[in-house]
KEGUVEX-277470 format. One line per field, with one value per residue: residue number from 1; x, y, z of N, C-alpha, C, O in turn. Coordinates in Angstrom, 3 decimals, decimal comma. Example, Ala and Ser with C-alpha at 12.3 -4.5 7.8 and 13.67 -1.06 7.14 Angstrom:
num c(1 2)
neast c(13,190 12,850)
nnorth c(-5,690 -2,250)
nup c(7,800 7,080)
caeast c(12,300 13,670)
canorth c(-4,500 -1,060)
caup c(7,800 7,140)
ceast c(13,200 12,900)
cnorth c(-3,300 0,030)
cup c(7,800 7,870)
oeast c(14,236 13,409)
onorth c(-3,319 1,138)
oup c(8,465 8,039)
end
This chain:
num c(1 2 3 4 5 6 7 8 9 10 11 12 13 14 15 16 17 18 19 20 21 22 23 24 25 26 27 28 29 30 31 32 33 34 35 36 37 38 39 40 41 42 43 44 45 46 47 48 49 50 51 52 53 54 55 56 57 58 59 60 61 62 63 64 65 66 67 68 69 70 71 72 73 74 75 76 77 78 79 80 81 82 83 84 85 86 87 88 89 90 91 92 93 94 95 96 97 98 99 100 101 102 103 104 105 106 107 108 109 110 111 112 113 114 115 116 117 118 119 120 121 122 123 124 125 126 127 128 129 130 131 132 133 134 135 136 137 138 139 140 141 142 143 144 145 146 147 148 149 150 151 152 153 154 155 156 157 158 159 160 161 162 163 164 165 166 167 168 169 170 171 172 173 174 175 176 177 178 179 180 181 182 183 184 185 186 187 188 189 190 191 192 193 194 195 196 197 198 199 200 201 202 203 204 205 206 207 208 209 210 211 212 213 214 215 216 217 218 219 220 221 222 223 224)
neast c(22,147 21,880 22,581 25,236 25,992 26,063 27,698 29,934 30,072 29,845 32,736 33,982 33,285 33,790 36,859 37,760 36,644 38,235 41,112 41,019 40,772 43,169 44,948 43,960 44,692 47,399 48,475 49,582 50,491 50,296 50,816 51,304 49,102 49,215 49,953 47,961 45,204 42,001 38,790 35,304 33,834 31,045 30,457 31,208 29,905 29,024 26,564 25,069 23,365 20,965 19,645 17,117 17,079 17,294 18,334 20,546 22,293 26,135 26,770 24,390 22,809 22,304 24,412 26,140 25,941 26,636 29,384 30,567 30,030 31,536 33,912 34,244 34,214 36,516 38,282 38,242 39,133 41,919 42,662 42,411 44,588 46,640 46,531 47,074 49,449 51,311 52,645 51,479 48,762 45,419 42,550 40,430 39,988 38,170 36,118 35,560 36,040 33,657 31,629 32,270 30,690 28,170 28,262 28,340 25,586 24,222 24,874 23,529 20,942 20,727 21,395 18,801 16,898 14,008 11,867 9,379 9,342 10,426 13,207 14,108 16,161 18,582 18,211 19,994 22,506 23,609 23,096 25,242 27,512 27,481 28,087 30,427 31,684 31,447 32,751 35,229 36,320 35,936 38,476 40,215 41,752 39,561 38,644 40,323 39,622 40,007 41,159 44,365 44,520 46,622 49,072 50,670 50,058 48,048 46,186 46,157 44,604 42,216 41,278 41,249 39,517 36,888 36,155 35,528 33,223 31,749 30,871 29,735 27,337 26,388 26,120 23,340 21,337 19,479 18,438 17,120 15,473 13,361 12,161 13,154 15,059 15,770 15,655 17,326 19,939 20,997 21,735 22,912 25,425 26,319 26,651 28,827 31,063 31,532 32,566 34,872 36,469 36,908 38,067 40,031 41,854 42,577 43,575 46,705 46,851 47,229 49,786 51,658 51,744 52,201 48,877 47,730 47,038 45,393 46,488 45,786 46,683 47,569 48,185 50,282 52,064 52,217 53,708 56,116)
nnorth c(142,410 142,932 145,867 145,385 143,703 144,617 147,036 146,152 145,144 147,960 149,339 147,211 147,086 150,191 150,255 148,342 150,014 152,318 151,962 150,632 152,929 154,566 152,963 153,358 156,261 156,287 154,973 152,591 149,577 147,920 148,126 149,256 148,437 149,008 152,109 152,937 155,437 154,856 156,643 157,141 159,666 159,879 159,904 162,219 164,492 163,813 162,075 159,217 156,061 154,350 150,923 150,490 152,939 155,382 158,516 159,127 161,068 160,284 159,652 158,672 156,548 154,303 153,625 153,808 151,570 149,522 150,386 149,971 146,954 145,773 147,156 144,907 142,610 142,729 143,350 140,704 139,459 140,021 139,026 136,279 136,300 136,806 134,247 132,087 132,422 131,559 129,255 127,153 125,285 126,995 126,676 127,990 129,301 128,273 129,077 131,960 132,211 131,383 133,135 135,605 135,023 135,368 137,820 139,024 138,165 139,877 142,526 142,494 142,709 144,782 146,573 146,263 147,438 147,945 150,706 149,135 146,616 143,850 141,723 138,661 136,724 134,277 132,704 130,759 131,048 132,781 130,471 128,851 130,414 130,363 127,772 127,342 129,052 127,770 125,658 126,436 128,015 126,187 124,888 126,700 128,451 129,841 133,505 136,331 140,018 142,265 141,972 143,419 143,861 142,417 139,804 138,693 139,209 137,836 137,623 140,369 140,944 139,954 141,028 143,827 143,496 142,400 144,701 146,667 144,910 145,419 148,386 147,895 146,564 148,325 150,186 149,600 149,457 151,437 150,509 148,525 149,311 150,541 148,843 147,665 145,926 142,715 141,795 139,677 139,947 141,889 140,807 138,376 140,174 140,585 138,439 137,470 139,274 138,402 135,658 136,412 137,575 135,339 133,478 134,990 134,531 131,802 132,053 133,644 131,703 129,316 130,183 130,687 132,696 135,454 136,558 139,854 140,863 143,617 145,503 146,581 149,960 150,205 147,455 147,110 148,960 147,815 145,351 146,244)
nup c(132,021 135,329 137,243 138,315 136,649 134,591 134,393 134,227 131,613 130,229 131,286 130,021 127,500 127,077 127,592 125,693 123,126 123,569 123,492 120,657 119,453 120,258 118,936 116,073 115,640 116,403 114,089 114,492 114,714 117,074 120,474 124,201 126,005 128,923 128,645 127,885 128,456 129,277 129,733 130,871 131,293 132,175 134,525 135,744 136,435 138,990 139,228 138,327 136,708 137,922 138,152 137,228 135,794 136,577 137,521 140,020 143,043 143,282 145,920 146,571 148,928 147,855 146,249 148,041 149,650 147,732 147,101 149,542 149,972 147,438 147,843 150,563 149,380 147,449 149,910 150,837 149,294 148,854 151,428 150,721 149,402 150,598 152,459 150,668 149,985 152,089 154,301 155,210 154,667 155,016 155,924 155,327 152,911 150,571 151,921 152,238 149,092 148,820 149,999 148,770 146,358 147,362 148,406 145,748 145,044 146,910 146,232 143,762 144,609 146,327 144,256 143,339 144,708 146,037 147,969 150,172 148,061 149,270 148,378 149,021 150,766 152,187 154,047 154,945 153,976 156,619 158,250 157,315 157,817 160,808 161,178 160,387 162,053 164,877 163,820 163,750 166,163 167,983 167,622 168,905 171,412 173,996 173,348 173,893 175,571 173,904 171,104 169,531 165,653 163,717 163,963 161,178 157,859 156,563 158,840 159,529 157,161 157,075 159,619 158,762 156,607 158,318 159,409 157,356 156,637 158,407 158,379 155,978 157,050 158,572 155,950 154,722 156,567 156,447 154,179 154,833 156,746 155,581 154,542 151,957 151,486 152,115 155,730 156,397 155,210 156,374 158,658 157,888 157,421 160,109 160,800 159,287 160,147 162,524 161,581 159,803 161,963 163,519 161,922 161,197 163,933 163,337 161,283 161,837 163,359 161,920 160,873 162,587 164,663 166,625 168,425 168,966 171,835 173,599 176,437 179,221 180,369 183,382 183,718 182,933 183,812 186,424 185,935 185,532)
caeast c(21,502 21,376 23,650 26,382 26,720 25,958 28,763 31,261 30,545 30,444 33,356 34,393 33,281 34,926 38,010 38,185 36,657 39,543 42,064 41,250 40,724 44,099 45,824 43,707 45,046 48,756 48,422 50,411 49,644 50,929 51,056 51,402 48,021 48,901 49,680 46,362 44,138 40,398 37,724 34,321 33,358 30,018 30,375 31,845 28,957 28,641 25,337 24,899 22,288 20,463 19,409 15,950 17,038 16,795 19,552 20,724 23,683 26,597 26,700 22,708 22,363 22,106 25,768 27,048 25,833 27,121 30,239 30,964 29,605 32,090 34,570 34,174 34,788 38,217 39,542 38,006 39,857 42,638 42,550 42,541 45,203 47,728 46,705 47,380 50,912 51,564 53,787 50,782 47,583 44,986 41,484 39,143 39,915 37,426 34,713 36,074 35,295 32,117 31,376 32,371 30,004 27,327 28,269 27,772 24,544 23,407 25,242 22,717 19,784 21,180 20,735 17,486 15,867 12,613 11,199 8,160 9,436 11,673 13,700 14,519 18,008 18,348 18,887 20,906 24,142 23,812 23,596 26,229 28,574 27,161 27,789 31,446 32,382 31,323 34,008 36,699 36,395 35,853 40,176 41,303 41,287 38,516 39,616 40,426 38,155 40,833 42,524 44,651 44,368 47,741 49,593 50,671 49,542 46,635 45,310 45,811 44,064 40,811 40,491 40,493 38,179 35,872 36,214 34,641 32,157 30,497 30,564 28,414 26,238 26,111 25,290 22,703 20,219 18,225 17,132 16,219 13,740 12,749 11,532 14,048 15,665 15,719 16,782 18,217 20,867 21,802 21,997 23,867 26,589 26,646 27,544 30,110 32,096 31,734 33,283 35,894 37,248 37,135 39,265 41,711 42,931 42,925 44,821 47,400 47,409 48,137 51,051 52,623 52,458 50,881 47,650 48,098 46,094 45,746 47,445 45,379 47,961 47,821 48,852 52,132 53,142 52,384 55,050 57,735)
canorth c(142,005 144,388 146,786 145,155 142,942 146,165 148,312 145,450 145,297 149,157 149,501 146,513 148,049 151,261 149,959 148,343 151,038 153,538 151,106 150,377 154,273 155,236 152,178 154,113 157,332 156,369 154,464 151,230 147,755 147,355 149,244 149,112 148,546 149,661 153,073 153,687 155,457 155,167 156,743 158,001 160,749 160,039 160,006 163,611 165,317 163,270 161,539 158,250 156,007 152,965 149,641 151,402 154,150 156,671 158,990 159,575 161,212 159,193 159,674 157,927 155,047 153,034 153,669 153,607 150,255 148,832 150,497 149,056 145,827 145,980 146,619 144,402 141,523 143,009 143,163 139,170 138,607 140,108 137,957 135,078 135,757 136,264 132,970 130,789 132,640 131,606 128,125 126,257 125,569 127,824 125,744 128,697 129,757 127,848 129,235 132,514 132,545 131,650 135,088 136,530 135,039 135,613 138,994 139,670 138,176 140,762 143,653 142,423 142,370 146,075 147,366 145,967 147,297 149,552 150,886 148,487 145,594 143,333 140,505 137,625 136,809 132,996 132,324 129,583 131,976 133,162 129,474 128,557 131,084 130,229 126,406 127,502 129,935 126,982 124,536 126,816 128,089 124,058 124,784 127,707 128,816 131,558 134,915 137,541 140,751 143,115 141,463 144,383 143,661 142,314 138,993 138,020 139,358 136,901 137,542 141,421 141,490 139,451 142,050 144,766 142,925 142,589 146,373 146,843 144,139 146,015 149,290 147,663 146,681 149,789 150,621 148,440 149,479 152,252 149,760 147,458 149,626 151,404 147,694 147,525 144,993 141,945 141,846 138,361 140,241 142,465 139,394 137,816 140,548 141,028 137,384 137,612 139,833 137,441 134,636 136,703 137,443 133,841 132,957 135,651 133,691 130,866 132,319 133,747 130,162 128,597 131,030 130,541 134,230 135,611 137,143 140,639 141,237 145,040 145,285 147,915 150,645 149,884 146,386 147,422 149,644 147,119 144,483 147,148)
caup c(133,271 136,502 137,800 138,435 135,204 133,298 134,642 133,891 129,840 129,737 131,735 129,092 126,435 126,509 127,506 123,965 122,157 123,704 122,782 119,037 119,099 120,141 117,833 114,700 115,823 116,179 112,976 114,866 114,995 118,298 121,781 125,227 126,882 130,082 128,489 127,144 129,130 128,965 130,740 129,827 131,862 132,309 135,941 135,789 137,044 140,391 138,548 137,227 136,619 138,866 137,349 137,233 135,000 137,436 137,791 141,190 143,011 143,564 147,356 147,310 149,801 147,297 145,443 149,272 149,973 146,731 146,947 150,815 149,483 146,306 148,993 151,254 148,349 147,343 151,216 151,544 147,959 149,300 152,411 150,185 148,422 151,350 152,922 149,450 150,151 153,380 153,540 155,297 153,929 155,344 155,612 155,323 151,749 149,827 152,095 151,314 147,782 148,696 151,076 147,556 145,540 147,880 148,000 144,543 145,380 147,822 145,745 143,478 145,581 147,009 143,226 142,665 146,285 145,873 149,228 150,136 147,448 149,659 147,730 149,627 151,174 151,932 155,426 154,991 153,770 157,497 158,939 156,901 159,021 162,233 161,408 160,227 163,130 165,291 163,164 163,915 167,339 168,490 167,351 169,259 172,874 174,396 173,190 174,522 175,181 173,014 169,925 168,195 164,483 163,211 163,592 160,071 156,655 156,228 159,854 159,333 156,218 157,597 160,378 157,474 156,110 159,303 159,776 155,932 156,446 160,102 157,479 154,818 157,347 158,745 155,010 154,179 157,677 156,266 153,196 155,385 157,773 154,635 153,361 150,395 151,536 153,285 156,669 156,393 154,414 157,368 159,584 156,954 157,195 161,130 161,456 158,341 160,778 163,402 160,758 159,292 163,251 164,312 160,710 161,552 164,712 162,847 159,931 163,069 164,278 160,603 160,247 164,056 164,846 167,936 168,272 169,512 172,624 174,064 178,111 180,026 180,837 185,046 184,188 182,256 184,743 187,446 185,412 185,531)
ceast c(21,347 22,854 24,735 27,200 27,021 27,417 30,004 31,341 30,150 31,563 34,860 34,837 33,919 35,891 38,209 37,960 38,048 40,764 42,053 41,276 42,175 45,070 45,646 44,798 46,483 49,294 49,506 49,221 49,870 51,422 50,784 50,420 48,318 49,815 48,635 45,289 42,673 39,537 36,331 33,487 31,930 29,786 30,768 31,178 28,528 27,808 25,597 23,073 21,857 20,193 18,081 15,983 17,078 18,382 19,682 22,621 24,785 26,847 25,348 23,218 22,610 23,594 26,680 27,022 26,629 28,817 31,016 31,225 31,187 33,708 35,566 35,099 36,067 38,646 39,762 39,441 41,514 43,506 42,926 44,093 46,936 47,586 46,768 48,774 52,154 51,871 53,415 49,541 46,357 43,722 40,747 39,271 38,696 35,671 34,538 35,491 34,135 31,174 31,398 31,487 28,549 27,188 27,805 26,677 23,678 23,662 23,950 21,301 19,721 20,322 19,457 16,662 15,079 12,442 9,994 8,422 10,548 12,079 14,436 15,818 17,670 19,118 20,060 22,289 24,363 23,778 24,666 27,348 28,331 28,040 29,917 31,965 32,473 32,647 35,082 36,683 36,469 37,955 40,773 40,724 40,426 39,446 39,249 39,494 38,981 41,496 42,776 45,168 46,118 47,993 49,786 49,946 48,005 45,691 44,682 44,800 42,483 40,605 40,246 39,022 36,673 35,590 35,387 33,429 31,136 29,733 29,557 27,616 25,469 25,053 23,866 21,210 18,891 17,388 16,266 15,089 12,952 11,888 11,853 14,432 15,710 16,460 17,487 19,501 21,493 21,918 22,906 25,780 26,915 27,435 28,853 31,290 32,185 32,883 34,531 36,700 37,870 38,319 40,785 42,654 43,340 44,183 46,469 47,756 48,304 49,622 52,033 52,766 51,323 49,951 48,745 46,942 46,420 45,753 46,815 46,701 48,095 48,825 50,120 52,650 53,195 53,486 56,184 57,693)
cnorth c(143,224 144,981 146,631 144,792 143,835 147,030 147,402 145,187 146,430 149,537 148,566 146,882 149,278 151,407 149,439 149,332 151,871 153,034 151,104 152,407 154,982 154,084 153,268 155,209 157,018 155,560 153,150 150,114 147,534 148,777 148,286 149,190 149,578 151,136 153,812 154,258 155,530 155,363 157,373 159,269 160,975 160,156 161,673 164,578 165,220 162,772 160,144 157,420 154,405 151,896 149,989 152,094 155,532 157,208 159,955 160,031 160,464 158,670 159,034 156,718 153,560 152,583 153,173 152,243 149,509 148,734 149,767 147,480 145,097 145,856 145,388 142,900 141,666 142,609 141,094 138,575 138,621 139,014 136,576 134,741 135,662 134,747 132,188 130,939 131,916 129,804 126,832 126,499 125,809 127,162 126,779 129,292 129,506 128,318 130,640 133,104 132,511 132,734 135,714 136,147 135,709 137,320 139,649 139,380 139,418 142,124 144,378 143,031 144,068 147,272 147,259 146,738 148,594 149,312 149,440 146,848 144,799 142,432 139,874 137,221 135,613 133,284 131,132 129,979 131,943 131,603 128,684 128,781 130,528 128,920 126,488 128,201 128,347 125,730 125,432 127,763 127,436 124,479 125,740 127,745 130,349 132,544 135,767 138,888 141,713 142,685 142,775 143,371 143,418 140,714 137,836 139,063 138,924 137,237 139,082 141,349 141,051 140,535 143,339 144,329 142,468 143,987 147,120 146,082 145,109 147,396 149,213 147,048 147,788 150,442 150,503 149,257 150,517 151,807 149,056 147,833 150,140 150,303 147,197 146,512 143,846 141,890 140,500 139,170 140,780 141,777 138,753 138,536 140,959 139,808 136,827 137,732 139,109 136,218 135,467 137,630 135,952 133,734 133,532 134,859 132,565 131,097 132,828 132,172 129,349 129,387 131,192 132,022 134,032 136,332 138,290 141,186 142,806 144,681 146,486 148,712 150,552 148,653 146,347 147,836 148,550 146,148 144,884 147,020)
cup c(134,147 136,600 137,541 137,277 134,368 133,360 134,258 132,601 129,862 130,233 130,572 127,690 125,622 126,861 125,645 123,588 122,175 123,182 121,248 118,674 118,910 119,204 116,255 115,087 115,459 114,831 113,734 115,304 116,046 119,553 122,561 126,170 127,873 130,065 128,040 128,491 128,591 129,982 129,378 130,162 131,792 133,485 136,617 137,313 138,448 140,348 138,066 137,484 137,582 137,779 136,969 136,346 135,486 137,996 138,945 141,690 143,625 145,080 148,045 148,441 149,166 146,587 146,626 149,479 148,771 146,612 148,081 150,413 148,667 147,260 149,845 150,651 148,211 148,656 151,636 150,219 148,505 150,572 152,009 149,909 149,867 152,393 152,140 149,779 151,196 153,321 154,271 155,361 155,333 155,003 155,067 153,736 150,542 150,452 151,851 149,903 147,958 148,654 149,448 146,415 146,220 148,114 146,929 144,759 145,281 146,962 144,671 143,569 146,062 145,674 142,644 143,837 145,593 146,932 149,376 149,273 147,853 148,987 148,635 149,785 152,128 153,082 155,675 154,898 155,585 158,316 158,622 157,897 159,898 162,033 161,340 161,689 164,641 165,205 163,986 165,473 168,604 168,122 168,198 170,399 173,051 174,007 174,025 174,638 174,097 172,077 169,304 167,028 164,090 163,446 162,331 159,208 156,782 157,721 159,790 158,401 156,229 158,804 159,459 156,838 156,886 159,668 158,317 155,799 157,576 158,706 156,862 155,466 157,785 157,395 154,331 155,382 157,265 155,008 153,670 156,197 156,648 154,019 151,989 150,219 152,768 154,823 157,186 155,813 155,419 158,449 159,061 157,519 158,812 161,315 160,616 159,507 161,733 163,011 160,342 160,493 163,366 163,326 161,197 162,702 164,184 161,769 161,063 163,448 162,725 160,570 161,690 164,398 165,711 167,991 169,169 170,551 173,740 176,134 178,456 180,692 182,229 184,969 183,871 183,176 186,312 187,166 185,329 186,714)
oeast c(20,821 23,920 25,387 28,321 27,968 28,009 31,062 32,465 29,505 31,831 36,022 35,883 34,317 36,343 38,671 38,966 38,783 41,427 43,019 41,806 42,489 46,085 46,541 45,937 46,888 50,500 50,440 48,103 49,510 52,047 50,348 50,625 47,885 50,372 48,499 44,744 42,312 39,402 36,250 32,640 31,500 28,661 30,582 31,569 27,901 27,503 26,533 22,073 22,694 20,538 17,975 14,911 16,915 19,250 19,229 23,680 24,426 27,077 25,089 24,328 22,895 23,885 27,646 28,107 27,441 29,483 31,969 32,306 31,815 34,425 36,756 36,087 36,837 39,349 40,627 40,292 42,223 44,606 43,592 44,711 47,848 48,571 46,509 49,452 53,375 51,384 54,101 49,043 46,326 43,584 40,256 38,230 38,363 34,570 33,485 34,769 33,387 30,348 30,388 31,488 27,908 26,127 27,048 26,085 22,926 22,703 23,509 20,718 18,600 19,440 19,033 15,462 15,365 12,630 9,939 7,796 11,574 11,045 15,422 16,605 16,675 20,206 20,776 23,176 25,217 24,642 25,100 27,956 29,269 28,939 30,613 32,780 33,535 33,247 35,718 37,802 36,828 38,580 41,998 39,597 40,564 40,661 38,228 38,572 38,209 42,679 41,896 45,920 46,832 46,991 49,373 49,199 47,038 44,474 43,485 43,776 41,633 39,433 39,125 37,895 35,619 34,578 34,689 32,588 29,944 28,589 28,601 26,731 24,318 23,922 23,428 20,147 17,720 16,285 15,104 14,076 11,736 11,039 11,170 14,357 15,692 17,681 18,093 20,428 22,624 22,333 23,867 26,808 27,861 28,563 29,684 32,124 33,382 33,798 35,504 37,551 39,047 39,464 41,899 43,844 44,476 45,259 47,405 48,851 49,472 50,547 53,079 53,889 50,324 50,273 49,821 46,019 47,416 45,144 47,301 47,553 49,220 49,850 50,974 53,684 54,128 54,294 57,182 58,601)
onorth c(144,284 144,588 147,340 145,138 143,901 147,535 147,968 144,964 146,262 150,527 148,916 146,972 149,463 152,543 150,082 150,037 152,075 153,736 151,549 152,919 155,692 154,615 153,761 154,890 157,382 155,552 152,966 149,906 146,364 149,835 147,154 149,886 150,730 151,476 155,024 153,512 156,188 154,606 157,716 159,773 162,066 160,615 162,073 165,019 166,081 162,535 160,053 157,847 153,517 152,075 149,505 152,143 156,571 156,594 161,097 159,670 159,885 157,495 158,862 156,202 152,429 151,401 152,424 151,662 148,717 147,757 149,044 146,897 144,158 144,860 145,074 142,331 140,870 141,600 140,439 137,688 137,618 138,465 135,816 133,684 134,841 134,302 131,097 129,919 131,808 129,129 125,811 127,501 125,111 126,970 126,386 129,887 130,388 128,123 130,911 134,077 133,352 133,138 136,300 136,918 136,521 137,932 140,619 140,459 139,888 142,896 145,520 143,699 144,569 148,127 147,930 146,481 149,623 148,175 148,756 145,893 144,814 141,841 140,446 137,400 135,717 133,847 130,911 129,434 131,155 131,590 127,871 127,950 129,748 128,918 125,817 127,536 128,080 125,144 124,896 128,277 127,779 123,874 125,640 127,317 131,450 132,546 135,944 138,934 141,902 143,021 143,356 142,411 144,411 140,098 136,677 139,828 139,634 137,076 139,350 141,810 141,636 140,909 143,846 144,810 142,247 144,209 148,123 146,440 145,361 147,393 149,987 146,660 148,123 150,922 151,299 149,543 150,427 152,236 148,851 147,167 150,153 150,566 146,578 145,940 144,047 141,943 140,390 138,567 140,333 142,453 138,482 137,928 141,744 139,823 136,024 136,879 139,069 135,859 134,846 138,411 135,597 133,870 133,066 134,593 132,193 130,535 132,062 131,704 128,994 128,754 131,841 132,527 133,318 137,261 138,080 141,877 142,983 143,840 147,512 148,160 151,007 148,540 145,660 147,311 148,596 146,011 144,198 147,464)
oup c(133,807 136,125 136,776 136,904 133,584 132,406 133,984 132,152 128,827 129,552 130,368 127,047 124,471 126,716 124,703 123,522 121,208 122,419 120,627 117,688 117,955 118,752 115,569 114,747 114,355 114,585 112,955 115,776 116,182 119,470 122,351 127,164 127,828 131,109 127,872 129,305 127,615 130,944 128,198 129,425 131,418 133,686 137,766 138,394 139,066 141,517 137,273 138,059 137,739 136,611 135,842 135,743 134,846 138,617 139,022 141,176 144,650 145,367 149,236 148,316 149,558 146,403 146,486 149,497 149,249 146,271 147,791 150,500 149,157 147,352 149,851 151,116 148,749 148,729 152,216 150,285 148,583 150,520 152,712 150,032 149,960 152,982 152,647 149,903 151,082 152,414 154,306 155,875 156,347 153,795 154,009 153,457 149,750 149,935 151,275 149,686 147,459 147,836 149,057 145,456 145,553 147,994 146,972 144,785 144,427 146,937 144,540 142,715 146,136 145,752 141,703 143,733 144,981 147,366 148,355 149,732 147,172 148,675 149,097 148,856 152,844 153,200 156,651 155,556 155,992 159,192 159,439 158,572 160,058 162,874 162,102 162,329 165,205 166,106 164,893 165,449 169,731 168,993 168,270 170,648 172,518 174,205 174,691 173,824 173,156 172,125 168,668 167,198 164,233 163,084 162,301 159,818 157,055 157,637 159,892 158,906 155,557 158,838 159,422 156,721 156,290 160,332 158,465 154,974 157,405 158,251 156,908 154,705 157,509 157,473 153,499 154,830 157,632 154,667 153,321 156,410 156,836 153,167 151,173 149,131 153,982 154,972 158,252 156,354 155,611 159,390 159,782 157,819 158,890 161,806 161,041 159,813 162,014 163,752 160,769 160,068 163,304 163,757 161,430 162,532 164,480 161,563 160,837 163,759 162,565 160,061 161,670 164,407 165,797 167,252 169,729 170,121 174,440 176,796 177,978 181,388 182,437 185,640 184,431 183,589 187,115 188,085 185,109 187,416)
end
């Protein structure tokens, strides 16, 4: 398929190969996977290749966006996984996975972009959020203008993960004036970060810990 699928059966691929390679070699029936290393050093050079065929350097626009993107998924997965942990159930998980499929989506969509040939990015992902941020802000009180990033695991790890999502939009802006890419997609990921704020208080509220809100230095010293 494209890009993405591609890099996951060669990445597949010559993981086995290196494996049955170093079994021949040591003449044993049996080893320790996670002593084998395999790479393939085709990336060596700072070069690889697009879904296109076209071999660009790995610092392009286009590797950046993918890689943010790519990202972005891990910190949400992440996110996930400390609110399954956490010793009451955490509503937003199942929407969650979603963000991550939809991601691959766009990652998609990222590796396919030619200048001038936009591919379509389904507004509905982005009313989705809206309709969600809505659900869960109807639960918590007005925030604050300063939340520092912390209370809890699961709340920390959704503001990581809003701090990687602004990024890959960031990444994403010069496909979109260039006409590469849809700009539903970079709408998509402004109001992500909007959704994966709101969650964090929520995930903070599931877990009884307090939001951490920043104290202008006058007013501290005025409480002493």
């Amino acid at each position: 398929m494209e890009l993405v699928r591609s890099l996951w059966r060669k990445s597949t691929f010559l993981y086995k190969s290196g494996v049955q390679a170093s079994l021949r070699h040591s003449g044993s029936t049996t080893s320790n996977v996670a002593e084998v290393a395999v790479f393939s050093r085709d990336g060596d050079s700072g070069l690889t290749i697009t879904d296109a065929g076209d071999t660009k350097p790995k610092d392009d626009i286009i590797f950046n966006a993918l890689g943010a993107t790519d990202e972005l998924s891990s910190y949400i997965g992440l996110a996930r996984e400390f609110a399954c942990d956490g010793k009451v159930e955490h509503p937003y998980v199942d929407k969650l996975k979603r963000v991550q499929m939809i991601l691959f989506d766009l990652s998609h969509a990222i590796s396919k972009s030619i200048p001038g040939k936009t591919r379509p990015f389904e507004s509905k992902h982005t009313k989705d959020l809206e309709e969600w941020i809505l659900e869960y802000a109807n639960q918590l009180p007005p925030p604050e203008d300063y939340i520092i990033p912390g209370g809890g695991k699961a709340c920390a790890s959704l503001h990581v993960a809003r701090t990687v999502c602004r990024r890959a939009e960031r990444s994403i802006i010069t496909l979109v004036r260039d006409g590469a890419l849809d700009k539903e997609a970079q709408t998509y990921l402004n109001r992500l970060s909007d959704f994966l704020l709101t969650i964090s208080r929520i995930a903070a509220k599931c877990d009884q810990r307090t939001e951490n809100i920043y104290i202008p230095r006058a007013e501290v010293t005025e409480e002493k």
